[in-house]
C-alpha positions as CSV (number, residue, x, y, z in Angstrom):
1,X,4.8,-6.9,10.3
2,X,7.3,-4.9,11.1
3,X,8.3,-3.2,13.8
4,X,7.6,1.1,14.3
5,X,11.4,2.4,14.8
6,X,12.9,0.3,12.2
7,X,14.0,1.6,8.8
8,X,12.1,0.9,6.3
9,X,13.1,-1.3,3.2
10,X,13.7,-0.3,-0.2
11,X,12.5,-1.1,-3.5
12,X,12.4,-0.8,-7.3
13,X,9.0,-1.7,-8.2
14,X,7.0,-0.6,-11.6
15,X,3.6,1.3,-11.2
16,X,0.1,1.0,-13.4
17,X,2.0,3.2,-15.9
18,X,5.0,1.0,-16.2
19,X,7.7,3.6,-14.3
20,X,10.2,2.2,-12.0
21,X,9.4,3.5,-8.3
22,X,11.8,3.5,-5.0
23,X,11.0,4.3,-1.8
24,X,14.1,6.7,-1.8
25,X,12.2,8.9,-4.4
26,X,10.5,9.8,-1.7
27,X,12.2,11.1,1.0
28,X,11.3,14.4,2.4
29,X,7.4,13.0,2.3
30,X,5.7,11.1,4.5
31,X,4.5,7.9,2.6
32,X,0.8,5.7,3.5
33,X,2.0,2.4,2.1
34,X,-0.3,-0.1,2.0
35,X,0.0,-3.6,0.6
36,X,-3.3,-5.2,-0.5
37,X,-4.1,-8.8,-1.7
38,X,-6.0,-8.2,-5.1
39,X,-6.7,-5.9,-8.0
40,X,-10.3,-5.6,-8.6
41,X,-12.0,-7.5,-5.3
42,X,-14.6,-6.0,-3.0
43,X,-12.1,-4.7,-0.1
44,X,-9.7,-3.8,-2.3
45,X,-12.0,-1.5,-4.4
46,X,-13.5,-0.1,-0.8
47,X,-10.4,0.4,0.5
48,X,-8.7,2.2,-2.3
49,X,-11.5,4.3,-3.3
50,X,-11.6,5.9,0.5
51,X,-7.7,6.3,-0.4
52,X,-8.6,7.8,-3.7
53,X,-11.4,10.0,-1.9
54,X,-9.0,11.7,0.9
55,X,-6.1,11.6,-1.4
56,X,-5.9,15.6,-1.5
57,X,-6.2,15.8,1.8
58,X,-3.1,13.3,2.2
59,X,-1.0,15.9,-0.3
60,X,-2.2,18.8,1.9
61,X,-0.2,16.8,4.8
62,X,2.7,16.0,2.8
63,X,1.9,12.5,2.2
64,X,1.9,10.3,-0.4
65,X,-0.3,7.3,-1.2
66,X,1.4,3.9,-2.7
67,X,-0.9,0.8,-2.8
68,X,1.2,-2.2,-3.2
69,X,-0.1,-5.9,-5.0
70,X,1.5,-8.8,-7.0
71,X,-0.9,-7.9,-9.4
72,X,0.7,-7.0,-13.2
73,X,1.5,-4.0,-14.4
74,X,-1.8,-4.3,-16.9
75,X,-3.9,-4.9,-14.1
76,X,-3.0,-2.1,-11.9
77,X,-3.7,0.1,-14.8
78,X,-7.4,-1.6,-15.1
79,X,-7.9,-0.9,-11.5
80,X,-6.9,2.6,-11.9
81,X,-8.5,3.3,-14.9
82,X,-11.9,1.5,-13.5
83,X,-12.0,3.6,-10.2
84,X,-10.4,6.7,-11.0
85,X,-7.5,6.3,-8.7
86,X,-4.8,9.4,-8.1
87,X,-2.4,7.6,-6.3
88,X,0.5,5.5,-7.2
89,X,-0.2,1.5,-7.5
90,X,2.8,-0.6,-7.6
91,X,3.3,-4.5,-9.4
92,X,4.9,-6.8,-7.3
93,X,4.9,-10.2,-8.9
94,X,8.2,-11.4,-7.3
95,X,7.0,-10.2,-3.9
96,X,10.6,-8.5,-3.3
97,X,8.6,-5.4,-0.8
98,X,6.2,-7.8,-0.1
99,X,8.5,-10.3,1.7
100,X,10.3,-7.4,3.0
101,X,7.4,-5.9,4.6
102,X,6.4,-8.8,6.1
103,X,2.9,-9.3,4.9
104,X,3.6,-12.2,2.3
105,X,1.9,-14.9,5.4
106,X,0.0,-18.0,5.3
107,X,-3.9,-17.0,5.5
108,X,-7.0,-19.1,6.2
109,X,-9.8,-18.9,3.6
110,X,-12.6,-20.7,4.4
111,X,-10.8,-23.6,6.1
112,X,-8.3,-23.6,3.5
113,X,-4.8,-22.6,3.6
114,X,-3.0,-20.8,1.0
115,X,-0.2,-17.9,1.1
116,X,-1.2,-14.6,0.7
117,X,-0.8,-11.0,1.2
118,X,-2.3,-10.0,4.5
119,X,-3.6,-6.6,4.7
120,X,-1.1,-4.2,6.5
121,X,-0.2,-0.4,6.2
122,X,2.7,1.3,6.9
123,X,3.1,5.3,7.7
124,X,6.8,6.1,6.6
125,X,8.5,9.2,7.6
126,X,10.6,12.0,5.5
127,X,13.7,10.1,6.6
128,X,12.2,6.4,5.6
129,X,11.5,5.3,8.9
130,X,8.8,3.7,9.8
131,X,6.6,5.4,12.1
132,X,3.4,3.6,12.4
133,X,2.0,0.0,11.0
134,X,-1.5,-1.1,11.1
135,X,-2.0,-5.0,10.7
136,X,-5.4,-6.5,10.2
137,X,-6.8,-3.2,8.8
138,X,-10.7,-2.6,7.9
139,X,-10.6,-1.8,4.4
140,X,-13.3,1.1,4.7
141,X,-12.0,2.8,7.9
142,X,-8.3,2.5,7.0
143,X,-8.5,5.5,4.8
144,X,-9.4,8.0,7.6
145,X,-7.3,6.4,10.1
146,X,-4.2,6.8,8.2
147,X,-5.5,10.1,7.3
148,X,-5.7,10.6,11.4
149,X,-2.1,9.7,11.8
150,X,-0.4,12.0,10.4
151,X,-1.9,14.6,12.6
């Protein structure tokens, strides 16, 4: 994870829709990024439905919502389209953010180990710093917490 204080990285990532997204597009807005592990699974769904939920609450704070996978581009869209999701989901196949957020970690599954994306969140600031980041995050409380944050 990385650390509060620190700039946060770039990227050029393509959303559900297929658009190219940076994290520069939005300076001047506080961003909830949140990397997830898989399209379409139980605390995925939970977690970005209470996203989905609150998100007009999020705008009325000046933040923004970007959920972050390895999933495709086609997939994202499913997930959207299936749940009825406002908020910007971005495909990260090659794990460029993911490595670069420091989430892409070895996890333990049932005794076995396998790489994986481990659930984290990041509260960005206008300027691109990053200003808070929540590790092993509960996928139906996150929401509210993040929502808490920014005050």
């Amino acid at each position: 994870m990385l650390e509060t204080g620190s700039k946060a990285p770039d990227f050029s990532l393509p959303d559900q829709n297929g658009t190219m997204h940076t994290l520069e597009e939005y300076r001047g807005k506080k961003v909830i990024l949140y990397f997830y592990p898989r399209d379409n699974t139980p605390g995925c769904t939970k977690q970005a439905c209470g996203f989905g939920e609150l998100y007009p609450q999020f705008l009325e704070k000046g933040a923004v919502v970007v959920g972050v996978s390895k999933d495709s581009v086609a997939s994202h869209k499913r997930f959207e389209e299936k749940n009825g999701l406002p908020f910007t989901l971005l495909s990260d196949p090659e794990l460029t953010a993911i490595q670069a957020y420091d989430v892409w970690k070895e996890k333990k599954n049932y005794g076995k180990v396998s790489m994986g994306v481990v659930r984290t969140t990041y509260l960005i600031d206008e300027e691109g710093m990053i200003i808070k980041a929540v590790g092993k995050v509960k996928t139906a409380d996150n929401p509210a917490q993040m929502l808490e944050m920014l005050g």
